[in-house]
MIMI-603790 format. One record per residue (C-alpha): residue in three letters; y, x, z. Coordinates in Angstrom, 3 decimals. Last residue first. Layout:
# MIMI-603790
ALA:Y:X:Z $
...
END
This chain:
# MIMI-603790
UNK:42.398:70.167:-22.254 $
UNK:40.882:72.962:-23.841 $
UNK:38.144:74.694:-21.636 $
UNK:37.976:76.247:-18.441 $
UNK:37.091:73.440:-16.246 $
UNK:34.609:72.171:-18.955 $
UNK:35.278:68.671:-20.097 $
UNK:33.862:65.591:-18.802 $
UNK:30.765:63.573:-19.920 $
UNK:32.037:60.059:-21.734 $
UNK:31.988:56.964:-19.547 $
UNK:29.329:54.873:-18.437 $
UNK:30.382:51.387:-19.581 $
UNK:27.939:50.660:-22.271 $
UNK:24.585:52.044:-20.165 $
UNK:26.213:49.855:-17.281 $
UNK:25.782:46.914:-19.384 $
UNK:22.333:48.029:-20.857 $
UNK:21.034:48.641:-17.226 $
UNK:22.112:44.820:-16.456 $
UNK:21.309:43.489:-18.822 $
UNK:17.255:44.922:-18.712 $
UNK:17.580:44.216:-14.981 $
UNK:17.757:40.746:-15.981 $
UNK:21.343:39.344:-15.146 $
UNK:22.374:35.793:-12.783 $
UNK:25.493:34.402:-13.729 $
UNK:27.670:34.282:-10.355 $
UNK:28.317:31.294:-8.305 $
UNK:31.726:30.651:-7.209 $
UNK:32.357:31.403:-3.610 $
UNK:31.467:28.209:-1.037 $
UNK:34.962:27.333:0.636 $
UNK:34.020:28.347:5.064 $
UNK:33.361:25.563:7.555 $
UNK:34.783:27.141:10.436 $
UNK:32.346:28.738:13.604 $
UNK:34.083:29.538:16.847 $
UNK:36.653:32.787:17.499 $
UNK:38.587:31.655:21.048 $
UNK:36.958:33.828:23.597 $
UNK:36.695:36.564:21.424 $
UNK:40.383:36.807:20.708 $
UNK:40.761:36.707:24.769 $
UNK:38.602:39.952:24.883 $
UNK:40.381:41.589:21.877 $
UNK:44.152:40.947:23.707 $
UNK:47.000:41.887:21.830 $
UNK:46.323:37.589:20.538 $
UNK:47.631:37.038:23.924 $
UNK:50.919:38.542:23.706 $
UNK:51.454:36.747:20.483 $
UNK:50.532:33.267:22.228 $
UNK:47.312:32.262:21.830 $
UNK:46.693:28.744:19.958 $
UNK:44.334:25.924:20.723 $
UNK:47.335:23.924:22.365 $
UNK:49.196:24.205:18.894 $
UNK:46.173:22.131:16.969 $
UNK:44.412:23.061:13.640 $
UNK:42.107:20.889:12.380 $
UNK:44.385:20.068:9.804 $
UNK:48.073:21.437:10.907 $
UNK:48.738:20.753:14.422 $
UNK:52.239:21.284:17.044 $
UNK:54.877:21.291:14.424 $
UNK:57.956:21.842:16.519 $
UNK:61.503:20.610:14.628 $
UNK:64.828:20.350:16.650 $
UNK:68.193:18.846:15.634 $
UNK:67.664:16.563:13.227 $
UNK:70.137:14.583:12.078 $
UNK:71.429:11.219:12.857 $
UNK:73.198:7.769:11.779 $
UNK:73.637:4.441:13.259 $
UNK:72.714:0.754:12.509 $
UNK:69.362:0.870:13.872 $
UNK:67.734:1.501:9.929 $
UNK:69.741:4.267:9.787 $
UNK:68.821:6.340:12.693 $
UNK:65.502:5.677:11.522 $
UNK:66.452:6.960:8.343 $
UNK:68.121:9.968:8.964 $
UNK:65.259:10.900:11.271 $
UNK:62.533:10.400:8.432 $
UNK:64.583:12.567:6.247 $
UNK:64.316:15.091:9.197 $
UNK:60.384:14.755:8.968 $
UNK:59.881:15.140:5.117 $
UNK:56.648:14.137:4.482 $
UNK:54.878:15.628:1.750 $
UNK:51.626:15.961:3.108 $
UNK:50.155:13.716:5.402 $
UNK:51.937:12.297:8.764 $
UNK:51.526:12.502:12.633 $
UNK:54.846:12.024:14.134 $
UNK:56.153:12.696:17.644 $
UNK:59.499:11.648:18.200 $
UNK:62.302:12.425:20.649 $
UNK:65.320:10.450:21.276 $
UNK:69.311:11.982:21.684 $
UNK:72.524:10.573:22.029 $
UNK:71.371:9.055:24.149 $
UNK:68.333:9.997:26.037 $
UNK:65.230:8.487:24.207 $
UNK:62.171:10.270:24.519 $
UNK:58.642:10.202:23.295 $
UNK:59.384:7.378:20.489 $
UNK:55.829:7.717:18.654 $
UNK:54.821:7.280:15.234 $
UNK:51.342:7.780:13.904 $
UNK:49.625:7.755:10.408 $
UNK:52.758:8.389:8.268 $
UNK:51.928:8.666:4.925 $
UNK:54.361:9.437:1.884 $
UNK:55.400:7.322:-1.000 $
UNK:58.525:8.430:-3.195 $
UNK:61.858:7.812:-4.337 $
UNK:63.062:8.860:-7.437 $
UNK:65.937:11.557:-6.466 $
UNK:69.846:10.824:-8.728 $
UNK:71.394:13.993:-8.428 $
UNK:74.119:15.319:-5.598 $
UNK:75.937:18.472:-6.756 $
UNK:77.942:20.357:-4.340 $
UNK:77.003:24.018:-6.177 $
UNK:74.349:24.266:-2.759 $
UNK:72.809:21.432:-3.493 $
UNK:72.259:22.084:-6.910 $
UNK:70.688:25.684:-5.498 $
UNK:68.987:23.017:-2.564 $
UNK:67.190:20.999:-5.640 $
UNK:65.473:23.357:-7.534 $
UNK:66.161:23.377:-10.824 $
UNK:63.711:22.165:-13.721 $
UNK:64.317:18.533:-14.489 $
UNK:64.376:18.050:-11.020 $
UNK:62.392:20.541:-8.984 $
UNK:61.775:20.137:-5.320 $
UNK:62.685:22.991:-2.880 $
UNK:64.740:20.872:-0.306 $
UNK:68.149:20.731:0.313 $
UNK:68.855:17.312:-1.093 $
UNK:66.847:15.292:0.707 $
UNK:63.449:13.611:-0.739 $
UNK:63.885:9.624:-0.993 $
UNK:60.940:8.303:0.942 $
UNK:58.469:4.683:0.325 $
UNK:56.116:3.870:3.300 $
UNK:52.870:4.016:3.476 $
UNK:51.864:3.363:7.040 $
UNK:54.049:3.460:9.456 $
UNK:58.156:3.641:9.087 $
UNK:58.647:-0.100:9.268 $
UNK:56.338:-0.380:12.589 $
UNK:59.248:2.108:14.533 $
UNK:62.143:-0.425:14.312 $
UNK:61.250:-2.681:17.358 $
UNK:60.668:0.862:19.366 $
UNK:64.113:1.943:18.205 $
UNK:65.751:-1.069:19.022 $
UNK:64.100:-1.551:22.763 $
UNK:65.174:2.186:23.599 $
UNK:68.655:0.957:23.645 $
UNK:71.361:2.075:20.480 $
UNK:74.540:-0.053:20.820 $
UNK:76.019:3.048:22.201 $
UNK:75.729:4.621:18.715 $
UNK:78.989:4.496:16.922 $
UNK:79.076:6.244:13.654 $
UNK:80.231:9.643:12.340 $
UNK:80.559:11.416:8.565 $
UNK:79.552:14.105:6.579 $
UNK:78.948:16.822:8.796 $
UNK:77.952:20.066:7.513 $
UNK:74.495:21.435:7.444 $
UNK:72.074:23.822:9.775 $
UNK:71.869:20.436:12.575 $
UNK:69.244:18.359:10.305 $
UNK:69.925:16.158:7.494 $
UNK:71.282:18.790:5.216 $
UNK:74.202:16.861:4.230 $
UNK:74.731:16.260:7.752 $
UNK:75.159:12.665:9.751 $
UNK:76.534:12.329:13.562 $
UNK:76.254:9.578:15.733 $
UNK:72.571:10.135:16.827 $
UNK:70.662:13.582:17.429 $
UNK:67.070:13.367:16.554 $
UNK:64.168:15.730:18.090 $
UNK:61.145:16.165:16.446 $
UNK:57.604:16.828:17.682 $
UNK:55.477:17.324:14.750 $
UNK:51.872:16.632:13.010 $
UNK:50.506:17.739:10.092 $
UNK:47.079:16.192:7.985 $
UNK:44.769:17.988:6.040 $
UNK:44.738:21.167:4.113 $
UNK:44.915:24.315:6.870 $
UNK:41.509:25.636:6.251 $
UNK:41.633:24.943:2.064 $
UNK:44.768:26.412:1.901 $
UNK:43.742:29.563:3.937 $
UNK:40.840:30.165:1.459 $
END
């Protein structure tokens, strides 16, 4: 039931860190190599934001958990192998520079499934003549889901401000059930009723 409530669309607030590239594309991996980023200006990025809207066409990273031809990809990963990934389409529906503080800029992406959001950093960077990683992640909504709606931990101690947030979901419809006579329904439970027990003091 929870995957059907939180199906639908994500979005995140992600933070990308120029002049520096990791082999997990975010700041947990090792650098791989540096560019030159002053040439970076706010202008660039915004120009190059339209070619990563829409469909658009994503190699997976390397440390992730998809399968190729049967392993996961982050134990390969992880043994400092590096396999051929098909590339494939995602959707991003919105695309927002937030920030831009060099070496730094702040996104906010709304996207469907499948997206991976520090791959989406590398590329940007990329696609300005740089590189980058990711150095912080926040998804703020899942679905119909949003951050703002949510209580804190401390809050959610609190029956009273539960209450005050509960409001009516749309819940998955069960499976209907075969409807029995009561004839069956007797002669079903006549079958299953099990054998009369044994007297306390008698053989086991």
């Amino acid at each position: 039931m929870l995957q059907k409530f939180l199906h639908g669309g994500k979005e995140y607030v992600a933070t990308v860190q120029m002049g520096t590239e990791t082999d997990t594309q975010d700041y947990t991996g090792h650098a791989l190599r540096r560019c030159r980023f002053d040439h970076v200006r706010r202008e660039v990025l915004e120009e190059a934001l339209p070619g990563f809207r829409g469909t658009i066409s994503q190699v997976p990273p390397m440390f992730s958990a998809l399968k190729v031809n049967g392993q996961r990809l982050y134990k390969l990963a992880m043994e400092g192998q590096d396999v051929p990934r098909p590339a494939r389409e995602v959707q991003v529906d919105e695309l927002e520079l937030l920030e831009f503080q060099p070496p730094h800029f702040t996104l906010r992406v709304r996207c469907g499934g499948g997206l991976y959001v520090r791959t989406l950093g590398h590329d940007l960077a990329q696609a300005v003549g740089t590189v980058g990683h990711v150095t912080s992640l926040r998804r703020i909504a899942v679905g119909e889901f949003r951050e703002a709606d949510c209580l804190t931990l401390e809050e959610a101690l609190d029956p009273q401000k539960i209450a005050t947030r509960l409001r009516r979901c749309s819940v998955p419809k069960r499976p209907k059930k075969r409807l029995l006579s009561a004839t069956s329904v007797n002669r079903d439970a006549e079958a299953r009723e099990p054998p009369p027990l044994p007297p306390l003091n008698g053989p086991p």
